[in-house]
C-alpha positions as a printed NumPy array, in Angstrom:
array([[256.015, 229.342,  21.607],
       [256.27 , 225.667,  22.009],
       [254.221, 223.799,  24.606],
       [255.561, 220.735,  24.008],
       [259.556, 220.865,  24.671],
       [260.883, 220.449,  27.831],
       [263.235, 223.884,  28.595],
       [266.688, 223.769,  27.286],
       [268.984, 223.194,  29.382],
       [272.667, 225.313,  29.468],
       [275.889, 224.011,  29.093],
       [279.468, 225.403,  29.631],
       [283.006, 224.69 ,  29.127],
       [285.782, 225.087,  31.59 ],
       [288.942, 226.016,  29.738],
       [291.028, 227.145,  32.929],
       [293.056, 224.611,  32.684],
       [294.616, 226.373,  29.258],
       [295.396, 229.645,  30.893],
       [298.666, 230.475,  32.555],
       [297.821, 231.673,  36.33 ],
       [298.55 , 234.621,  36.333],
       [296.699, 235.645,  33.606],
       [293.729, 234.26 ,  34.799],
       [293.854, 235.987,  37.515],
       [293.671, 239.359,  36.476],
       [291.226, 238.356,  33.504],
       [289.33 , 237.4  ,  36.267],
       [289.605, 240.65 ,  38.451],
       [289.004, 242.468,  35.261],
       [285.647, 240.443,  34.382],
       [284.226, 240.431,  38.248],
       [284.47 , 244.192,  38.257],
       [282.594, 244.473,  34.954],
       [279.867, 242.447,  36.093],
       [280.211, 244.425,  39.019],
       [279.43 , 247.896,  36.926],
       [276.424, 245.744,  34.751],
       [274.595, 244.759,  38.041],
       [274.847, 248.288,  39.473],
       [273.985, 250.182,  35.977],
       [271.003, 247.611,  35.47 ],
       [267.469, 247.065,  36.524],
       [266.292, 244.391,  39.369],
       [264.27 , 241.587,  37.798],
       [262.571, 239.218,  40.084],
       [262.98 , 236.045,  39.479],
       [261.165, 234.12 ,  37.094],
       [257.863, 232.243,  38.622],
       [257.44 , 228.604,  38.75 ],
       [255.279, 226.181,  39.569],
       [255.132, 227.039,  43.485],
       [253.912, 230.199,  43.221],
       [250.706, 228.973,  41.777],
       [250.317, 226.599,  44.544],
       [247.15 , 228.83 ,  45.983],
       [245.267, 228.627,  42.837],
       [245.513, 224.895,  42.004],
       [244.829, 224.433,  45.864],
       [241.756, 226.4  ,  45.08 ],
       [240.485, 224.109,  42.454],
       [241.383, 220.552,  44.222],
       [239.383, 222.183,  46.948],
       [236.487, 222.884,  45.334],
       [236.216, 218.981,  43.754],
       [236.898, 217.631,  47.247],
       [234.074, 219.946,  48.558],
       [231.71 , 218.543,  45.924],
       [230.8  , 222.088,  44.457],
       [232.45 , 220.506,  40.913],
       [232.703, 216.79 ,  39.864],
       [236.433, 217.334,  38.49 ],
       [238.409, 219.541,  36.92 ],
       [241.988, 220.613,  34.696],
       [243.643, 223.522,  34.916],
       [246.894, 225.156,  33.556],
       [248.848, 228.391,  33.816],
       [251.129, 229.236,  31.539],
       [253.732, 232.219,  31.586],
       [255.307, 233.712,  28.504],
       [254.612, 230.574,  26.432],
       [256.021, 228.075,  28.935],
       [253.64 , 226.315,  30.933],
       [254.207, 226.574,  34.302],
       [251.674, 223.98 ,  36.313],
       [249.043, 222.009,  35.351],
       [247.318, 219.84 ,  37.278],
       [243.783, 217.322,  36.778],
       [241.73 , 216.481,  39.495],
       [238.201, 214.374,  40.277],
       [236.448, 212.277,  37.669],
       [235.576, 213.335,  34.155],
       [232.827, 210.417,  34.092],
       [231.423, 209.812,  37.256],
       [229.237, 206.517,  36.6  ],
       [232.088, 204.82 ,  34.78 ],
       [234.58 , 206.325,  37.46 ],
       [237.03 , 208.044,  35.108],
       [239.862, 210.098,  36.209],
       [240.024, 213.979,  34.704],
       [243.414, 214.048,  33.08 ],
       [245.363, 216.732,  31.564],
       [244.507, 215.418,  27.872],
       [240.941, 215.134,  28.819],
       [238.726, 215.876,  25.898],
       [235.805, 218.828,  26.777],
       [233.56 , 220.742,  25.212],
       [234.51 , 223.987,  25.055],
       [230.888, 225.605,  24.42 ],
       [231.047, 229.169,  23.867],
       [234.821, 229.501,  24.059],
       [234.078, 228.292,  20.03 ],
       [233.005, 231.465,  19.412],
       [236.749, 233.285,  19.797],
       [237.817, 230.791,  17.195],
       [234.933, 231.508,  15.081],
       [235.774, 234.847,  15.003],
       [239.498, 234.57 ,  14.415],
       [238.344, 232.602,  11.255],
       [236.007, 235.528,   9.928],
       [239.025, 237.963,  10.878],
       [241.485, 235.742,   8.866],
       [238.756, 236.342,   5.677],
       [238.972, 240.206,   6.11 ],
       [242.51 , 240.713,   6.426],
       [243.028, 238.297,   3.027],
       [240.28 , 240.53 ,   1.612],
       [237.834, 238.646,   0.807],
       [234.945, 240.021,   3.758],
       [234.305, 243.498,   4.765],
       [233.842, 244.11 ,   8.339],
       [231.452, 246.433,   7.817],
       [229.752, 244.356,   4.558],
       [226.12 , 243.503,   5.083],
       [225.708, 240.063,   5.598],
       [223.168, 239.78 ,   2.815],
       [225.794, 240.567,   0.271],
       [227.333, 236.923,   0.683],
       [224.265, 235.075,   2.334],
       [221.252, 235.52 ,  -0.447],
       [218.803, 234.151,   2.265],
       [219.535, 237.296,   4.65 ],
       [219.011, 239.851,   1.769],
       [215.842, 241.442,   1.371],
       [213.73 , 239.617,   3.979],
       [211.191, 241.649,   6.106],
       [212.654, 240.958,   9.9  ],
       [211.844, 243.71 ,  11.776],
       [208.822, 245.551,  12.455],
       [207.494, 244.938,   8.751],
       [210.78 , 246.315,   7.18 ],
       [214.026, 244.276,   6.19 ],
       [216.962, 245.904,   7.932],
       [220.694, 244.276,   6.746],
       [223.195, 243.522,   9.699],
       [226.821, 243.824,   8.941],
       [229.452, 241.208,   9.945],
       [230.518, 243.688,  12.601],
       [227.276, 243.251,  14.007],
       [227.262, 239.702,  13.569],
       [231.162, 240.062,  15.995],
       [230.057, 242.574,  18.531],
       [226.207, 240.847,  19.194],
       [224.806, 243.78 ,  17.899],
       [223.079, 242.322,  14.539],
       [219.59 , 241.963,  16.822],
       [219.726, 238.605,  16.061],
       [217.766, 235.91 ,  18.939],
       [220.185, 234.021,  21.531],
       [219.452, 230.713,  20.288],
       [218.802, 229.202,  16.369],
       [214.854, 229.039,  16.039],
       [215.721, 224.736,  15.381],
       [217.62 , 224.456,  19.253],
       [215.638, 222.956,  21.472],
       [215.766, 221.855,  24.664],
       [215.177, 221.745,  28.851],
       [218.634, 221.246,  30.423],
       [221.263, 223.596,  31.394],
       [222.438, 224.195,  27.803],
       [219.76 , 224.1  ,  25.457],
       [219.715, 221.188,  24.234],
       [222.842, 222.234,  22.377],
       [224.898, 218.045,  22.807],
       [221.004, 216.433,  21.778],
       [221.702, 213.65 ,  19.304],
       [218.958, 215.967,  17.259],
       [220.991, 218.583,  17.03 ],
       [224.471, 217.231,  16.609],
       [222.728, 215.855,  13.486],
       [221.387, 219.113,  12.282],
       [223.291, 220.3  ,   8.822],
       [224.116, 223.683,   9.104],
       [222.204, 225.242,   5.959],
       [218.969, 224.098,   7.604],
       [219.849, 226.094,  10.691],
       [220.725, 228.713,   8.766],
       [216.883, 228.683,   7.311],
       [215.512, 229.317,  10.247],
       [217.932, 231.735,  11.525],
       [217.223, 234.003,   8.531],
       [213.426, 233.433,   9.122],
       [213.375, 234.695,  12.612],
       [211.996, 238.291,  13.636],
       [215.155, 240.481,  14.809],
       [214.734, 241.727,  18.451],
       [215.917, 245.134,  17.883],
       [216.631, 247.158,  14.768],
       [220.281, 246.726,  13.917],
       [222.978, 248.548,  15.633],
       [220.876, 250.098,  18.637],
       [221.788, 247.525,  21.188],
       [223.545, 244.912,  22.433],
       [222.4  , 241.37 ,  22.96 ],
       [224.201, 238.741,  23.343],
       [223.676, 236.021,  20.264],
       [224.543, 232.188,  19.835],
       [222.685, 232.687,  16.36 ],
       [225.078, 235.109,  14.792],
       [227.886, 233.142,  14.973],
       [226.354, 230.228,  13.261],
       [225.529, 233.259,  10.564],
       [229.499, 233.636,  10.408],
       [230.347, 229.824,  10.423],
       [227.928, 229.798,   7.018],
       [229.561, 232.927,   5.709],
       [233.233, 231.629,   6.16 ],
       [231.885, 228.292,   4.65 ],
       [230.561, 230.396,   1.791],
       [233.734, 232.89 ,   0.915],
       [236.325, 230.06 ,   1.74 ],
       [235.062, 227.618,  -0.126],
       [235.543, 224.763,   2.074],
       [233.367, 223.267,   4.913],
       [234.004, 225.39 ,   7.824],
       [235.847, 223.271,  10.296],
       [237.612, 222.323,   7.457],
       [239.159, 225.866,   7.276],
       [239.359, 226.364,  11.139],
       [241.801, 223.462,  10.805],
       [243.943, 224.484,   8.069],
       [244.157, 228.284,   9.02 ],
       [243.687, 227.566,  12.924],
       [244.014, 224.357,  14.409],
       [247.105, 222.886,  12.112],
       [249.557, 226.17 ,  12.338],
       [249.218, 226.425,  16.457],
       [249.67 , 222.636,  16.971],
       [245.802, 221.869,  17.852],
       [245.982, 217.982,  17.242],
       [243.088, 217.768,  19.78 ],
       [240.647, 220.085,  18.659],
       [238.052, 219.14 ,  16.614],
       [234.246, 219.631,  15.902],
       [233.706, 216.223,  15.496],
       [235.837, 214.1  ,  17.218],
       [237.079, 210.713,  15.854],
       [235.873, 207.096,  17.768],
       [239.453, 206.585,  18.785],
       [239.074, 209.541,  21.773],
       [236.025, 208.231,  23.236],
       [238.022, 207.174,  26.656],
       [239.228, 210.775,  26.733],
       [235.703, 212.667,  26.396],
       [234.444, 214.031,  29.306],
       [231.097, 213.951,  30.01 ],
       [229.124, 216.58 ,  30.997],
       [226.791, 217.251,  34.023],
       [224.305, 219.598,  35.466],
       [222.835, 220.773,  38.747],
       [219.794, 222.531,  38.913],
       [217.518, 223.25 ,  42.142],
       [220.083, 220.364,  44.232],
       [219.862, 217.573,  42.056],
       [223.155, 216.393,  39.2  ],
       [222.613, 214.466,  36.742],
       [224.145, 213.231,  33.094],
       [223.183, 215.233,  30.271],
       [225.729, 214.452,  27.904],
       [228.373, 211.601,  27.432],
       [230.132, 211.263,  23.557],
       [228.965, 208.478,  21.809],
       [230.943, 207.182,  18.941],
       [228.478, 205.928,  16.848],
       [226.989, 209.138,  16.227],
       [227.977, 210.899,  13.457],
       [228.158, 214.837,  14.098],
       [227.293, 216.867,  11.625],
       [226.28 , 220.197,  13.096],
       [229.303, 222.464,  12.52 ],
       [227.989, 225.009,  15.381],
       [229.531, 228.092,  15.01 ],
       [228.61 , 229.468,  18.04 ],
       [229.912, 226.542,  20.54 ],
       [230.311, 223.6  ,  18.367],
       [234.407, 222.723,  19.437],
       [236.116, 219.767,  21.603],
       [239.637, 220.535,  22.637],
       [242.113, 220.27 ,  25.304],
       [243.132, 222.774,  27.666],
       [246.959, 222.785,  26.247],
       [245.262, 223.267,  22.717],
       [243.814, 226.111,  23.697],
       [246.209, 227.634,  25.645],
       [248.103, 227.163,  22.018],
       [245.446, 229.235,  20.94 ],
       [245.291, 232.068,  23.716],
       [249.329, 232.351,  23.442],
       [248.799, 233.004,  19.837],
       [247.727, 236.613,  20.421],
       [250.156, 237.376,  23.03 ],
       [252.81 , 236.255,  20.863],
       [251.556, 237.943,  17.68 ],
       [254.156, 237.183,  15.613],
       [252.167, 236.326,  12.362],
       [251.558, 232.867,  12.888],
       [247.789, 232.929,  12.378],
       [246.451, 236.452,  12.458],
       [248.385, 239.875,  11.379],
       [249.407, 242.132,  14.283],
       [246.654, 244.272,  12.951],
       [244.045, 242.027,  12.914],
       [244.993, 241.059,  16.851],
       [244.38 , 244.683,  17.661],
       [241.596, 244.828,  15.821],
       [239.958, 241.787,  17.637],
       [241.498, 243.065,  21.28 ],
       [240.296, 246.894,  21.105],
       [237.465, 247.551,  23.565],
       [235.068, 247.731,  20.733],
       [232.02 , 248.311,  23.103],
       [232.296, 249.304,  26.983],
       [230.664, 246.453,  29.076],
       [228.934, 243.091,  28.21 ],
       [225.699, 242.576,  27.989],
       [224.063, 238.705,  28.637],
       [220.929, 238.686,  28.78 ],
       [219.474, 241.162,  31.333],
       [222.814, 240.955,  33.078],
       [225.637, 244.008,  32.037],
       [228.793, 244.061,  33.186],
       [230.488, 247.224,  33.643],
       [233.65 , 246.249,  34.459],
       [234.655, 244.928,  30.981],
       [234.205, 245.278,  27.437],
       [232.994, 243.694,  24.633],
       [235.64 , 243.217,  21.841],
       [235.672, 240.434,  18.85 ],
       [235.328, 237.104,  19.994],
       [236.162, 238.039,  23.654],
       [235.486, 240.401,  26.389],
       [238.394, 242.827,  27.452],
       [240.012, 244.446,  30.064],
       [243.068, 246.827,  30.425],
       [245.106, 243.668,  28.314],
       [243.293, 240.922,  29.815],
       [241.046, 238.824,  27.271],
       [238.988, 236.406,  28.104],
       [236.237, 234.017,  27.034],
       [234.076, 230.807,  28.986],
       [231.341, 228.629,  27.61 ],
       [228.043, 227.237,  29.865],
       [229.781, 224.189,  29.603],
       [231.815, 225.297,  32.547],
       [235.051, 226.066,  31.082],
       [237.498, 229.149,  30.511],
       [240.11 , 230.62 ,  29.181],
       [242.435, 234.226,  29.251],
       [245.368, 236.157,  28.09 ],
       [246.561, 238.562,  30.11 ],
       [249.035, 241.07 ,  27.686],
       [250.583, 242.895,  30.346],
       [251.81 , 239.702,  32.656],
       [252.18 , 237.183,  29.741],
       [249.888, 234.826,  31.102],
       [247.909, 232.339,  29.637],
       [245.48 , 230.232,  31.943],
       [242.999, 227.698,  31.523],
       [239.912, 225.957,  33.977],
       [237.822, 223.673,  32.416],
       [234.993, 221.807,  34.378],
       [231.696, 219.883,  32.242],
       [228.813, 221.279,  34.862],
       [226.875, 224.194,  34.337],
       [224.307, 224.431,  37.511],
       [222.577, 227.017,  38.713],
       [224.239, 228.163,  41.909],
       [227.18 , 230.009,  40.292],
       [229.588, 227.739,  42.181],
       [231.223, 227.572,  38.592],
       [231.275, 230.821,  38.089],
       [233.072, 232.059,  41.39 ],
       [235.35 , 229.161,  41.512],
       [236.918, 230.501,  38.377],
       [236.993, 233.972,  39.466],
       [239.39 , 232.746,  43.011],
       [240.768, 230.896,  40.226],
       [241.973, 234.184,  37.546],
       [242.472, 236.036,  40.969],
       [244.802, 233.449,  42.48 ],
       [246.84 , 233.05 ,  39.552],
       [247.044, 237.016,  38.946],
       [248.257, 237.825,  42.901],
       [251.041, 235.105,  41.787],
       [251.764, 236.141,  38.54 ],
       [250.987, 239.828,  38.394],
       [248.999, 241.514,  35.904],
       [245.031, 242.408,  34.634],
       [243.253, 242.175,  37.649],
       [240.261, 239.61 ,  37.441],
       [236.718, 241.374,  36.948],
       [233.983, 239.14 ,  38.175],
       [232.423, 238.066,  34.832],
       [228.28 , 237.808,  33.986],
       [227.574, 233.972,  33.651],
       [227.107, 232.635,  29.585],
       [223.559, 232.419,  28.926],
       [222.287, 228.688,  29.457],
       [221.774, 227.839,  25.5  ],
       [225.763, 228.195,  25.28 ]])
């Protein structure tokens, strides 16, 4: 679908003037009475929604900034490809008093790690991975290495998908005190990924393999070094070639250019009352951490691109199979931490319900598909905090924009972990 063109708009002729009277007139007897017949033999569509009937869930997001509860916000809701309202509201820098706009610039955190995984799924439908390969067969530094309980035990790039690889939350390099780990330090923008892949493979598993669930930002940096390692190529170099290029994703990047500095938003966090800066983009730094796990900028029509992509499913990017694959409810709930959520399930690069799909990152954004309406919708804020303002502000959010549009009803999702 395109997000870009405004909707066509129809035309007609009027040839009357060409047809004798009376033969109009009973041409047009005849073709009132078969319209007649079509509308009673067919089925009553509603009409098609527009931008009013969202009304109640952008009110409940300009609400929320001019409570204070968020520094700003953009949102969109699109409906079977065409976006229906989008709106941008408070200040994406609040010291240099900068408007959130539509195009603003955020970090997407975690949401990464759905495109992450659409890349590894791209490398096992052209053949070249095996979902259920260990991950030592392509990553020499995971092979053989005691890392559990005295013994080596190999995870599998399933594992690695469905956070079940016992892998640690966070690589054994990320440090940090704020709200996400230290995950935007200048320290660890710089990292190079092979490094961080050192001391993942180093690390003690948690759990033997297979035998639980835990949620892991350290496993998808495992599967940004893998698809770096089969492709060939750097791995946002392939995201953007197999990803980012084919759905239109000019604003996505994992290290974005100088030029978009006034569009970066920067990012805050709350805890125990107080907000403060913890991360603003700085163009003289040069990123070179290609994180895996949460390491992508984008837009929230870019990834709305993205989320459309697997309602479409019409070969663009993935094969109808591998969209399946990635939607099935691969594990019932999701597990964060010591928090499990019932409601949903755990699937690749998402969690899943009845045809919704759905990811966020700690950054404070989110994103879903919903396969039964057709609806796409996006809600990105920059401030995690503490008091899970966030967190049920994007619930009302889903919920508003479901009552309106129909479809998956929203669960009421555990929050990411802090690291991501």
């Amino acid at each position: 679908m395109n997000f870009n063109s405004p909707p066509q708009q129809a035309t007609a002729r009027n040839d009357r003037a060409s047809v004798p009277p009376h033969r109009f007139r009973a041409w047009t007897f005849l073709l009132a009475a078969i319209g007649c017949l079509i509308a009673l033999s067919a089925p009553v569509r509603s009409a098609e929604p527009g931008a009013a009937d969202l009304a109640a869930a952008f009110r409940i997001v300009e609400q929320a900034v001019a409570d204070g509860d968020v520094p700003g916000a953009v949102a969109l809701v699109a409906h079977h490809g065409k976006v229906l309202r989008e709106a941008a509201y408070g200040q994406h820098d609040l010291e240099r008093n900068l408007p959130f706009q539509t195009d603003t610039i955020c970090w997407i955190a975690s949401m990464t790690k759905a495109i992450t995984a659409t890349a590894t799924m791209l490398l096992i439908q052209d053949g070249k991975l095996g979902m259920d390969d260990p991950v030592g067969k392509y990553l020499p530094e995971f092979a053989g290495r005691e890392n559990f309980k005295g013994r080596h035990h190999p995870f599998t790039i399933r594992q690695l998908l469905l956070y079940t690889s016992g892998l640690p939350n966070n690589p054994p390099t990320r440090k940090g005190g704020d709200r996400i780990g230290g995950a935007l330090a200048d320290v660890w923008l710089t990292q190079r990924l092979t490094d961080i892949i050192e001391g993942i493979a180093q690390a003690q598993l948690l759990f033997e393999p297979g035998t639980r669930q835990e949620y892991s930002s350290a496993g998808y940096f495992v599967l940004g070094r893998l698809i770096q390692a089969v492709s060939g190529k750097t791995y946002p170099a392939f995201v953007k070639e197999r990803i980012f290029d084919p759905l239109g994703m000019s604003d996505s990047t994992y290290a974005p250019p100088a030029s978009v500095a006034g569009r970066m938003a920067a990012v805050y966090q709350e805890q125990r009352g107080a907000r403060r800066l913890i991360y603003r983009f700085n163009p003289d730094l040069k990123i070179q951490n290609d994180a895996g796990d949460g390491g992508v900028f984008s837009t929230t029509r870019d990834m709305a691109k993205f989320e459309q992509m697997f309602l479409d499913n019409n070969g663009t990017v993935l094969s109808r199979a591998s969209v399946t694959e990635m939607h099935r409810a691969h594990r019932p709930g999701f597990v964060s931490g010591s928090t499990n959520n019932t409601e949903v399930s755990t699937a690749i690069g998402f969690t899943v319900k009845d045809g919704l799909f759905i990811h966020g990152g700690s950054s404070g954004v989110t994103g879903w598909g919903d396969h039964q309406s057709g609806t796409v919708g996006m809600l990105f804020i920059q401030f995690p905090e503490d008091q899970r303002k966030g967190d049920r502000l994007r619930t009302a959010f889903r919920q508003a924009v479901q009552n309106a549009l129909g479809g998956t009803p929203s669960p009421g999702l555990p929050p990411v972990p802090p690291s991501r």
